[in-house]
C-alpha positions in Angstrom: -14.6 -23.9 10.6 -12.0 -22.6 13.4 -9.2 -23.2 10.3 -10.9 -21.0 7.8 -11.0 -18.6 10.7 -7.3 -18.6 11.0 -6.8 -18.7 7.5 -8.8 -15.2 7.1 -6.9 -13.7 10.1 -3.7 -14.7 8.5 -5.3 -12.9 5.1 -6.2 -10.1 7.2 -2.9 -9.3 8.8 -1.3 -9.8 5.8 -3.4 -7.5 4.2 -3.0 -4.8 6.8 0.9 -5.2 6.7 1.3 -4.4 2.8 -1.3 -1.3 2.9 1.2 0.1 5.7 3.8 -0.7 4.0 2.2 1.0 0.4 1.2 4.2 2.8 4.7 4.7 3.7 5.9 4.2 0.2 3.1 7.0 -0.7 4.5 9.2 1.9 7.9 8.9 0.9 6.8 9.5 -2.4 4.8 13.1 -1.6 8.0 14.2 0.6 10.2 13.5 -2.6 7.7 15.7 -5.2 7.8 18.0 -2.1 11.6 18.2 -2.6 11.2 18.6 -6.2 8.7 20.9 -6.2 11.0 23.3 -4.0 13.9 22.9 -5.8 15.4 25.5 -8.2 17.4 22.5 -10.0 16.8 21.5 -13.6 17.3 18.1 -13.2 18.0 15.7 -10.0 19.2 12.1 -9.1 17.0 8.7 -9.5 18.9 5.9 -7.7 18.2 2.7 -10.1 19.1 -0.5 -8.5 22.8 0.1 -7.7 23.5 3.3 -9.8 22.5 7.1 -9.5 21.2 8.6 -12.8 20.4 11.9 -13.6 16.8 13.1 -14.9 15.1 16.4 -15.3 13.0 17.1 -12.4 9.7 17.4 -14.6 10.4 13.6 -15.9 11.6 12.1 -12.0 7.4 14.0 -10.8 5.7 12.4 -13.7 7.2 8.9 -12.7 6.9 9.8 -8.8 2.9 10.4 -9.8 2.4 7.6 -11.8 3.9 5.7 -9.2 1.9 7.3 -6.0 -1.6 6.9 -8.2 -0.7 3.2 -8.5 -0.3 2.6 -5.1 -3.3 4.6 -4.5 -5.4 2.2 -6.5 -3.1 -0.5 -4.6 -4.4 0.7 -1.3 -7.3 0.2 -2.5 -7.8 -2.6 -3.6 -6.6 -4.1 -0.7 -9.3 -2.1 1.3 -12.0 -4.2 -0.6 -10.1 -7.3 0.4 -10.0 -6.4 3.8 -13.8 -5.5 4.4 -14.8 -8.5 2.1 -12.3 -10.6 4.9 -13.3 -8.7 8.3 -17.4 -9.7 6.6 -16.5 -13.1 6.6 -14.5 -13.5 9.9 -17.8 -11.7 12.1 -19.9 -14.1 10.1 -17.6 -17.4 11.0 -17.2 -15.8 14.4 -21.2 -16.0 14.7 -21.2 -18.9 13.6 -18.9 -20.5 15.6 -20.2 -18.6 19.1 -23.4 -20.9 18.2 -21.6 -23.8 17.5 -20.0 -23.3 21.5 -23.2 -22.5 22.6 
């Protein structure tokens, strides 16, 4: 019982390390359509892997919200996880407090 508790905190943390990481990809993302959104340009820069191609501006936002809607539903997803995980760590927990006992 103590391993499938560490198991599930080892879930959990690495659960709570990619929904940071997918909230700071979602806030780079809204500064960036904030950029675009102020800009008077026709068309701007993507960088693709180790090149710099241009796009018009109305085609770089449609990818930019596709992209921040998916990690949205990414987010989540992975809150489910993490409630469904922090449920069953307080119920091992219990469990094990009456083992000690």
């Amino acid at each position: 019982m103590v391993t499938q508790f560490q198991n599930y905190q080892q879930q959990l943390q690495t659960i709570l390390i990619q929904k940071e990481s997918l909230k700071l990809q979602n806030i780079e993302i809204e500064r960036a359509l904030e950029e675009l959104n102020s800009s008077k340009e026709k068309s701007a820069y993507k960088i693709t892997g180790a090149i710099m191609i241009s796009k018009p501006i109305e085609e770089l936002k449609k990818e930019l919200d596709e992209t921040k809607e998916n990690i949205e539903i990414r987010i989540k997803s992975l809150e489910k996880t993490e409630e469904k995980i922090s449920l069953k760590l307080k119920e091992i927990q219990t469990k094990l407090k009456e083992v000690i006992k």
